[in-house]
PDB file of N, CA, C and O in Angstrom:
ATOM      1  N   UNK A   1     -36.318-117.546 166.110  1.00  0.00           N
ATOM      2  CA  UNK A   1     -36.223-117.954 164.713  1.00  0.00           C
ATOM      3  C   UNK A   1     -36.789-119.371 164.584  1.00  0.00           C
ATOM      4  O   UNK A   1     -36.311-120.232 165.322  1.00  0.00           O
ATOM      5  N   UNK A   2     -37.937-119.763 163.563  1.00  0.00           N
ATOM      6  CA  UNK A   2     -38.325-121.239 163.621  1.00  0.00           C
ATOM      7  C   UNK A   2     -37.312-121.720 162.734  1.00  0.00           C
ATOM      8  O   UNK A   2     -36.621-121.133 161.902  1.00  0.00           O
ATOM      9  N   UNK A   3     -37.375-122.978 163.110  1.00  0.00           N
ATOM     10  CA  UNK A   3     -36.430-123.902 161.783  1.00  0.00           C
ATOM     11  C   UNK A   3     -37.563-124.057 160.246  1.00  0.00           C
ATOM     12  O   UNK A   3     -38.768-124.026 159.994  1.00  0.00           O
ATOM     13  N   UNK A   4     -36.785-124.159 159.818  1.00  0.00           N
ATOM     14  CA  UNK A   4     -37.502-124.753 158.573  1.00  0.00           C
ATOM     15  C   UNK A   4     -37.238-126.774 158.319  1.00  0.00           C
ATOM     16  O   UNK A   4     -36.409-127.590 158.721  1.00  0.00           O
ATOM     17  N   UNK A   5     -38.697-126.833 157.285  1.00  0.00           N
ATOM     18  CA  UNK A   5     -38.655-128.643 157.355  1.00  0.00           C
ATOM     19  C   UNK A   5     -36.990-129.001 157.119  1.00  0.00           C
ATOM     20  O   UNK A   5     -36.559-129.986 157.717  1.00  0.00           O
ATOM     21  N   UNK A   6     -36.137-128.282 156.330  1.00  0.00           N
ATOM     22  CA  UNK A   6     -35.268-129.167 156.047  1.00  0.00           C
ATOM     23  C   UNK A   6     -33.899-129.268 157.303  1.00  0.00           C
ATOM     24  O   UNK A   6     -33.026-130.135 157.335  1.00  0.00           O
ATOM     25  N   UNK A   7     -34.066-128.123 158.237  1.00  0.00           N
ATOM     26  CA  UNK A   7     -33.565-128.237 159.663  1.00  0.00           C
ATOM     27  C   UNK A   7     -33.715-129.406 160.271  1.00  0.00           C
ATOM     28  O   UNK A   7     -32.992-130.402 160.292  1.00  0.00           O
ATOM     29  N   UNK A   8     -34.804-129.155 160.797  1.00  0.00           N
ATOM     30  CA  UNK A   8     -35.805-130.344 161.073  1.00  0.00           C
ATOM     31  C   UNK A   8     -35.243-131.952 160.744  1.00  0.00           C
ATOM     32  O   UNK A   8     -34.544-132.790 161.314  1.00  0.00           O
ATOM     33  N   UNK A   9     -35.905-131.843 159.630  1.00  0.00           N
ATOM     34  CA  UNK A   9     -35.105-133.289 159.302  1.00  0.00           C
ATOM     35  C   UNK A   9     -33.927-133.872 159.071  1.00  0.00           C
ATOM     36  O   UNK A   9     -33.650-135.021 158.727  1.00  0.00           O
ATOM     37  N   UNK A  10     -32.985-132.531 159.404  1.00  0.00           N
ATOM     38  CA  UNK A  10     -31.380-132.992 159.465  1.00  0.00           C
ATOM     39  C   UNK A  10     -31.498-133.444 160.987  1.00  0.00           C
ATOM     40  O   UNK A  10     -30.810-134.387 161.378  1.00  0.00           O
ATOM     41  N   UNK A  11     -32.323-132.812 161.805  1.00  0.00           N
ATOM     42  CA  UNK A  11     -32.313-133.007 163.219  1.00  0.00           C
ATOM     43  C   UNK A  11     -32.581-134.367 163.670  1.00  0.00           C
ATOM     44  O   UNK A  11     -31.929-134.999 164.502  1.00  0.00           O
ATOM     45  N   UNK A  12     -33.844-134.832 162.883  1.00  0.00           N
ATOM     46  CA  UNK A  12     -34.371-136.241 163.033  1.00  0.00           C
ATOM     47  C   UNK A  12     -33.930-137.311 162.584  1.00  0.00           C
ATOM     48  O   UNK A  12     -34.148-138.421 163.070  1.00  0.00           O
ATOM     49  N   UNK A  13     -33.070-136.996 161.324  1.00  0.00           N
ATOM     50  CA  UNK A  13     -32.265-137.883 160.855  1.00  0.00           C
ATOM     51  C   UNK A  13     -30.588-138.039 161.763  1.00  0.00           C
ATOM     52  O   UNK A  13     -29.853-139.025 161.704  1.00  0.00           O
ATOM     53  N   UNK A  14     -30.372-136.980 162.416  1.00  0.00           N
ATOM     54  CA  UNK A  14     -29.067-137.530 163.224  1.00  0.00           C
ATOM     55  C   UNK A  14     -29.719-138.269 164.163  1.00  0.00           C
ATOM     56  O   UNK A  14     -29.179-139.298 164.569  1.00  0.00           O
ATOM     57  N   UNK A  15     -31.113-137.829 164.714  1.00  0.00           N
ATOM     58  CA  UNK A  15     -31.051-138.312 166.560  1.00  0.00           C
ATOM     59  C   UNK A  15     -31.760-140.080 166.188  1.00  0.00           C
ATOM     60  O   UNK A  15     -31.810-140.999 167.006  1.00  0.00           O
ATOM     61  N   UNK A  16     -32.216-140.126 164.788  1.00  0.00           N
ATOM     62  CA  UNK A  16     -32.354-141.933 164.639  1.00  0.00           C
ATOM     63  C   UNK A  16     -30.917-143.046 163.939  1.00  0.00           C
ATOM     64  O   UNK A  16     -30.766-144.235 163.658  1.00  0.00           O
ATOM     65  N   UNK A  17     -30.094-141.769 163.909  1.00  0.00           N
ATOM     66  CA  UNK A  17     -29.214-142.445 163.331  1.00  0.00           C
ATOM     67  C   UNK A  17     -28.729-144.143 163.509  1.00  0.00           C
ATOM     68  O   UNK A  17     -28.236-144.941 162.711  1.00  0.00           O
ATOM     69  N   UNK A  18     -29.069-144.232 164.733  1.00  0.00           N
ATOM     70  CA  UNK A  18     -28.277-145.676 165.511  1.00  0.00           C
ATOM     71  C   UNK A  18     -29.219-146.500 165.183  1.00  0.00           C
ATOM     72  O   UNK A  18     -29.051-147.578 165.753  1.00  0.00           O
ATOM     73  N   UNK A  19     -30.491-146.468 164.261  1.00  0.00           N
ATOM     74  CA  UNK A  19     -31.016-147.667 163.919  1.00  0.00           C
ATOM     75  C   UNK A  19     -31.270-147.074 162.115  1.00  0.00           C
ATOM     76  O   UNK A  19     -31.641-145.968 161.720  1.00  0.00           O
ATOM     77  N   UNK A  20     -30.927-148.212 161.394  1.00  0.00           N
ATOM     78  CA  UNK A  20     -31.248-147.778 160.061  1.00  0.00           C
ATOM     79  C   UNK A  20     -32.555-148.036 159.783  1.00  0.00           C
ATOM     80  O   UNK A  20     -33.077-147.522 158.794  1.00  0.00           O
ATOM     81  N   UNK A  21     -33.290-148.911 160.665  1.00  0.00           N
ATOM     82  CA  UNK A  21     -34.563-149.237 159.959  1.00  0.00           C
ATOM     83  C   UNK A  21     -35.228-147.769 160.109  1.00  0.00           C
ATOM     84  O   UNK A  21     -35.675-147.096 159.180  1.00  0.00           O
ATOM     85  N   UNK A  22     -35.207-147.521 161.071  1.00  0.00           N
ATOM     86  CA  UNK A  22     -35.870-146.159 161.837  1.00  0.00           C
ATOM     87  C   UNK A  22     -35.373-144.753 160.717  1.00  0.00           C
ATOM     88  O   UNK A  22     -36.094-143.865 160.262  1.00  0.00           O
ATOM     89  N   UNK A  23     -33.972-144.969 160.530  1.00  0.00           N
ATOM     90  CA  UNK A  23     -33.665-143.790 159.450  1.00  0.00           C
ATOM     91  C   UNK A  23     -33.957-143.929 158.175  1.00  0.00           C
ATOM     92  O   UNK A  23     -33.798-142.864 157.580  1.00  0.00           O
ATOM     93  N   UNK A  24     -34.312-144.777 157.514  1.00  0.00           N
ATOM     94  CA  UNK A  24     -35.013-145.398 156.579  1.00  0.00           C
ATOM     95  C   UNK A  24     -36.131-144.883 156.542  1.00  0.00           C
ATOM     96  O   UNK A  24     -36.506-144.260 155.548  1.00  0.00           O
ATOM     97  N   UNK A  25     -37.197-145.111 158.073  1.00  0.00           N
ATOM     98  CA  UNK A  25     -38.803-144.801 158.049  1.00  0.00           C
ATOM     99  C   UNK A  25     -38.640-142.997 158.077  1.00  0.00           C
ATOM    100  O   UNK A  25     -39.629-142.341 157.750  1.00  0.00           O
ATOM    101  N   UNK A  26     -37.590-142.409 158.407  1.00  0.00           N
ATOM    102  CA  UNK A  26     -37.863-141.293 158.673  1.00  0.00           C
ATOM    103  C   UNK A  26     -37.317-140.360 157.112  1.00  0.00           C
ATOM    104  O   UNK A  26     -37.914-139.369 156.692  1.00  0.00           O
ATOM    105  N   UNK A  27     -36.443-140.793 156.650  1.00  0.00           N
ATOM    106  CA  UNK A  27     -36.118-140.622 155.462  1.00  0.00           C
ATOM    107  C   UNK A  27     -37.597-140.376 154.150  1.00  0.00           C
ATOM    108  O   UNK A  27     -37.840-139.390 153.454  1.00  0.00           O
ATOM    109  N   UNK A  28     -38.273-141.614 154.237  1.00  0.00           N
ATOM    110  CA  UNK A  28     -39.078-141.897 153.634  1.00  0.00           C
ATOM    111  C   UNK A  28     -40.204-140.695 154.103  1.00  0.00           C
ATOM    112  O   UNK A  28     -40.910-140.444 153.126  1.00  0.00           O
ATOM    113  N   UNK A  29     -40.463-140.147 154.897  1.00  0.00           N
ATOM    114  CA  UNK A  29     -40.894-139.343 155.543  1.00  0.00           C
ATOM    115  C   UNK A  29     -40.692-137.992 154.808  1.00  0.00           C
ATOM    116  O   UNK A  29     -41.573-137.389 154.195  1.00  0.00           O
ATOM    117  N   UNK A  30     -39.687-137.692 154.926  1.00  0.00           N
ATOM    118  CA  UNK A  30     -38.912-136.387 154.687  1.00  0.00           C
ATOM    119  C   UNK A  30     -39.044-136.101 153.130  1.00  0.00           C
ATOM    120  O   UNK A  30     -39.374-135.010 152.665  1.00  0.00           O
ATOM    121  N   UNK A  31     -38.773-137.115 152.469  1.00  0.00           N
ATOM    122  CA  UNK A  31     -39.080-137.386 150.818  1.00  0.00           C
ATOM    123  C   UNK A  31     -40.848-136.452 150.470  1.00  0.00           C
ATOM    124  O   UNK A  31     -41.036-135.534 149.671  1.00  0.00           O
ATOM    125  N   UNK A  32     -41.719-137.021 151.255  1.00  0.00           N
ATOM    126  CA  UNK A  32     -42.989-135.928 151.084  1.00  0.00           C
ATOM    127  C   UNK A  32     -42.985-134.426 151.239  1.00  0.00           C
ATOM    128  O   UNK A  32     -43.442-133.661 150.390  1.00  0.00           O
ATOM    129  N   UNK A  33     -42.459-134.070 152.339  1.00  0.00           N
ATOM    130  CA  UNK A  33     -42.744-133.120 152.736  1.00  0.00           C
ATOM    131  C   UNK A  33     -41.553-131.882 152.237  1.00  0.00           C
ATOM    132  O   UNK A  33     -41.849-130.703 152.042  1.00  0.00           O
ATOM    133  N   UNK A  34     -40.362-132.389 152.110  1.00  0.00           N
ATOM    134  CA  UNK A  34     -39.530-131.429 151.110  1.00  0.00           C
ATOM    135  C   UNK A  34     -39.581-130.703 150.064  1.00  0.00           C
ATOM    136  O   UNK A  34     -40.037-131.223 149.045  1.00  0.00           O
ATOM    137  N   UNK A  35     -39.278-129.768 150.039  1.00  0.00           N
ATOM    138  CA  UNK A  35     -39.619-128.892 148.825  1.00  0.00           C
ATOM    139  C   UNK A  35     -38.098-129.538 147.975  1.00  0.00           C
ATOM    140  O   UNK A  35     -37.079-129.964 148.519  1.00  0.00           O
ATOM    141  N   UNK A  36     -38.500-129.382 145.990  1.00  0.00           N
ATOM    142  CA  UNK A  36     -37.458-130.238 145.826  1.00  0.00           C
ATOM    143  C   UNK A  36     -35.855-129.719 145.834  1.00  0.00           C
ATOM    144  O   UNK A  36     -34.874-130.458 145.762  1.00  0.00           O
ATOM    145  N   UNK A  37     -35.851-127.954 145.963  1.00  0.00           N
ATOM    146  CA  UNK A  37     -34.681-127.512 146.427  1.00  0.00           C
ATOM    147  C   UNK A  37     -33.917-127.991 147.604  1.00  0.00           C
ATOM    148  O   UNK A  37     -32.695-128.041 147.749  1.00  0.00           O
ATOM    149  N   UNK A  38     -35.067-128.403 148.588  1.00  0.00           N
ATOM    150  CA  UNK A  38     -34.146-128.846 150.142  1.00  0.00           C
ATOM    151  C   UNK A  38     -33.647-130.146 149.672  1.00  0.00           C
ATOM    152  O   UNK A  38     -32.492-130.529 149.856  1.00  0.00           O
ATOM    153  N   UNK A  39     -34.801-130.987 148.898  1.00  0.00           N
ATOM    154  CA  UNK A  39     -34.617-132.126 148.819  1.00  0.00           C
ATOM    155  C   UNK A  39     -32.769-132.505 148.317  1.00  0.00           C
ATOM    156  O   UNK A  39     -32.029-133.357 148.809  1.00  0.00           O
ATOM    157  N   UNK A  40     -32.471-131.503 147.185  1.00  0.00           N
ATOM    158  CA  UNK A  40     -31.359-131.470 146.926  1.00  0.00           C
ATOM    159  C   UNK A  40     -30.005-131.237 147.610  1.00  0.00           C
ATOM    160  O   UNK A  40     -28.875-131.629 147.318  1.00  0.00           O
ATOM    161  N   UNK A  41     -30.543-130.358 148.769  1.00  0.00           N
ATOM    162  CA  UNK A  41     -29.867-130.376 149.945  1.00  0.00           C
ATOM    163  C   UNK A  41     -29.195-131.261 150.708  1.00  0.00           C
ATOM    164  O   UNK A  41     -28.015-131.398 151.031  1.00  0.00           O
ATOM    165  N   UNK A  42     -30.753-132.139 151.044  1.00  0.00           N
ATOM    166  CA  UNK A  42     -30.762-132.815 151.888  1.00  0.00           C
ATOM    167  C   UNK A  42     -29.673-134.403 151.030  1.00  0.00           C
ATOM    168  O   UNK A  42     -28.880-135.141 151.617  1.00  0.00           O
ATOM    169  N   UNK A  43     -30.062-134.433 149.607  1.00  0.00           N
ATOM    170  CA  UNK A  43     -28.911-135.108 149.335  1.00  0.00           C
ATOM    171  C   UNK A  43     -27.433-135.114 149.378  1.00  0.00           C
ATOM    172  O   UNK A  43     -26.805-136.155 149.575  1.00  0.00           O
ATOM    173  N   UNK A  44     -26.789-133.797 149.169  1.00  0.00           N
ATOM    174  CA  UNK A  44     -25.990-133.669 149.862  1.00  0.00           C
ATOM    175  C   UNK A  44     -25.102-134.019 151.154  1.00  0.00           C
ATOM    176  O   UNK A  44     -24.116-134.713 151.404  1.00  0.00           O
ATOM    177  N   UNK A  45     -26.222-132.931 152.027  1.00  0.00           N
ATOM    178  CA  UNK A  45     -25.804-133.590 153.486  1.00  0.00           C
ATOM    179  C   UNK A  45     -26.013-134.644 153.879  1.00  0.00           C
ATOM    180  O   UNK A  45     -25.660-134.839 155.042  1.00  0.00           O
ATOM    181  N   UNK A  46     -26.684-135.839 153.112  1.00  0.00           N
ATOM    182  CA  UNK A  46     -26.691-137.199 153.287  1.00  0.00           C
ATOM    183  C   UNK A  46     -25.381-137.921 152.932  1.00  0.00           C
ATOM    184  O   UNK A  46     -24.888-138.887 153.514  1.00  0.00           O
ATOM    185  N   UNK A  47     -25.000-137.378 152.049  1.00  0.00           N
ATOM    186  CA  UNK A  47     -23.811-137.777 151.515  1.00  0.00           C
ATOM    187  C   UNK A  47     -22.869-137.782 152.130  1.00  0.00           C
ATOM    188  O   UNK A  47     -22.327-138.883 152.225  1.00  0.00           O
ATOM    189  N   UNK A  48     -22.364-136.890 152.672  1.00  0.00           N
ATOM    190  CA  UNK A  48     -21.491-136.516 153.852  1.00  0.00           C
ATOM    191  C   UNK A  48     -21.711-137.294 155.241  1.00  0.00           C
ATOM    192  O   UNK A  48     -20.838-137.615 156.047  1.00  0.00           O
ATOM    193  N   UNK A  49     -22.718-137.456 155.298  1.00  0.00           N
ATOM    194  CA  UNK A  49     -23.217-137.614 157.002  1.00  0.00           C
ATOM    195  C   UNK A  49     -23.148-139.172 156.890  1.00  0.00           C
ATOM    196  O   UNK A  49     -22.893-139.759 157.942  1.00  0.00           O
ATOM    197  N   UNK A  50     -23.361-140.012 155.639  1.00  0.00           N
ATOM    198  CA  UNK A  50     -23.463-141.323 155.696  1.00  0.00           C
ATOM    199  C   UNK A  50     -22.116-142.091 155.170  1.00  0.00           C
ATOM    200  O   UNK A  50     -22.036-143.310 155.016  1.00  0.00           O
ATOM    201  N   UNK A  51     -20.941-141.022 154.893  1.00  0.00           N
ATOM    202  CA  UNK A  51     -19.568-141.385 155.024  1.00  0.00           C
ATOM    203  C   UNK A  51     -18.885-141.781 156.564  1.00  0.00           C
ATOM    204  O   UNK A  51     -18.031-142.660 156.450  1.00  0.00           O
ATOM    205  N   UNK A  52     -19.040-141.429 157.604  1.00  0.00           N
ATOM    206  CA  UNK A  52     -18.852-141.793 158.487  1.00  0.00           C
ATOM    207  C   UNK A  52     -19.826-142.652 159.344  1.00  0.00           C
ATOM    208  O   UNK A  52     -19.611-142.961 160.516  1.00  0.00           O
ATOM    209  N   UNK A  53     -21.177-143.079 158.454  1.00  0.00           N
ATOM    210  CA  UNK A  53     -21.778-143.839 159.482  1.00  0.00           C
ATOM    211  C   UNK A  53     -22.265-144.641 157.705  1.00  0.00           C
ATOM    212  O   UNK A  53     -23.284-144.496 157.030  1.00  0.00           O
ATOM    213  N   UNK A  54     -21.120-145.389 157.484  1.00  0.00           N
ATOM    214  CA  UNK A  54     -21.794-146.285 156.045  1.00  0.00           C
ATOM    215  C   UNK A  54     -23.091-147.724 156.386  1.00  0.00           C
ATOM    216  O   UNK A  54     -23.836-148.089 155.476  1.00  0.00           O
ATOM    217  N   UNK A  55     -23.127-148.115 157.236  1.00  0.00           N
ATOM    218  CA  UNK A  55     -24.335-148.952 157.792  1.00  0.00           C
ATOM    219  C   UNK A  55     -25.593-147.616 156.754  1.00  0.00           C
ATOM    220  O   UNK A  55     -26.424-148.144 156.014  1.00  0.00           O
ATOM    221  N   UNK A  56     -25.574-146.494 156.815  1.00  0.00           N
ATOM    222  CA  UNK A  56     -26.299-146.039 156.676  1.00  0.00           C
ATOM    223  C   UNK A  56     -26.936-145.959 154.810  1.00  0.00           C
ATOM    224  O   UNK A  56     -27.995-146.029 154.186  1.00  0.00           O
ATOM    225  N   UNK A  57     -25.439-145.768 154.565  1.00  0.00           N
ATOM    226  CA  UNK A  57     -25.870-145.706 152.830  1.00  0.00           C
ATOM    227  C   UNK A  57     -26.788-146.497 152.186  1.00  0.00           C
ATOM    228  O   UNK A  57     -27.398-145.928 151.281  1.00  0.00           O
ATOM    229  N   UNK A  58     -27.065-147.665 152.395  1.00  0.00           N
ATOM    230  CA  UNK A  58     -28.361-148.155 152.096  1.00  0.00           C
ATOM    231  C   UNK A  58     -29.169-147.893 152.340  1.00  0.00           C
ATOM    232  O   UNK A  58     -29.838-148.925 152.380  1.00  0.00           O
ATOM    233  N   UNK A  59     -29.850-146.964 152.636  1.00  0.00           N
ATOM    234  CA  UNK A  59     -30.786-146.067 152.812  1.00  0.00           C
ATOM    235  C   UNK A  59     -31.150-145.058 151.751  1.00  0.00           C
ATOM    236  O   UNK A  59     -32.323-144.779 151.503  1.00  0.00           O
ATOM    237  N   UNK A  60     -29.972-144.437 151.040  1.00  0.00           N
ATOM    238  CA  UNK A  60     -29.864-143.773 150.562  1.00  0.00           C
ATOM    239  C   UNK A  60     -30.189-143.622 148.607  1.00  0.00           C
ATOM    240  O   UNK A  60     -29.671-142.901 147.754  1.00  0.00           O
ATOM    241  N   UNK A  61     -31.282-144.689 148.537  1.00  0.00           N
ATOM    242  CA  UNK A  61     -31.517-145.017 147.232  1.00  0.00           C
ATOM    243  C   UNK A  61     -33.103-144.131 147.493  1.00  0.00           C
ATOM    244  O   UNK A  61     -33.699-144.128 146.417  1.00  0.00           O
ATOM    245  N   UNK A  62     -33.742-143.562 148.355  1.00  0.00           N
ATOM    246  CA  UNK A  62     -34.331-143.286 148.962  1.00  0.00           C
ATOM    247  C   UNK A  62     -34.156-142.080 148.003  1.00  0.00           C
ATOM    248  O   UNK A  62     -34.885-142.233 147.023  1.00  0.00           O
ATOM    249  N   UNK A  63     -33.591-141.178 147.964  1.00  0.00           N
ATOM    250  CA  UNK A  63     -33.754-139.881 147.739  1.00  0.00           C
ATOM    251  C   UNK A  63     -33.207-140.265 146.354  1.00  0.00           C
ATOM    252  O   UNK A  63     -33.994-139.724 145.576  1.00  0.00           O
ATOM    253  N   UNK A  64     -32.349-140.861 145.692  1.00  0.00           N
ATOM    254  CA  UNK A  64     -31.629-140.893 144.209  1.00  0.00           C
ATOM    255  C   UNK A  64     -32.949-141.847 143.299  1.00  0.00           C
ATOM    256  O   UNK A  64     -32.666-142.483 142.284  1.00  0.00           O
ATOM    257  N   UNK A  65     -34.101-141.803 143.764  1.00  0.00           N
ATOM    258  CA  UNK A  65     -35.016-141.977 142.739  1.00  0.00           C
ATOM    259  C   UNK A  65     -35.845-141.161 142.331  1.00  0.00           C
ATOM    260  O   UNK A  65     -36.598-141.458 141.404  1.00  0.00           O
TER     261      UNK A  65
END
């Protein structure tokens, strides 16, 4: 079974987690290539995922524009 992009970039976005600049660049990334259903997704599970790692939420103006 392949993944799809928005797999993917849940994948890439946990394994840069420990630097925000890096989840930031990869974020910004992900913003192109999403279709805007995942994109909605992917807000979501941002939401969630950046409650336990809040260093991260600043990042997250990224997708709410």
């Amino acid at each position: 079974m392949s993944k799809t992009i928005y797999d993917y970039t849940k994948e890439v976005l946990e394994r840069v987690s420990f630097s925000p600049d890096l989840f930031l660049k990869e974020l910004k990334k992900s913003v192109k290539y999403l279709l805007p259903h995942e994109m909605e997704r992917l807000k979501s599970w941002l939401l969630c995922y950046t409650d336990e790692k809040p260093v991260l939420k600043q990042c997250l103006y990224i997708v709410n524009d």
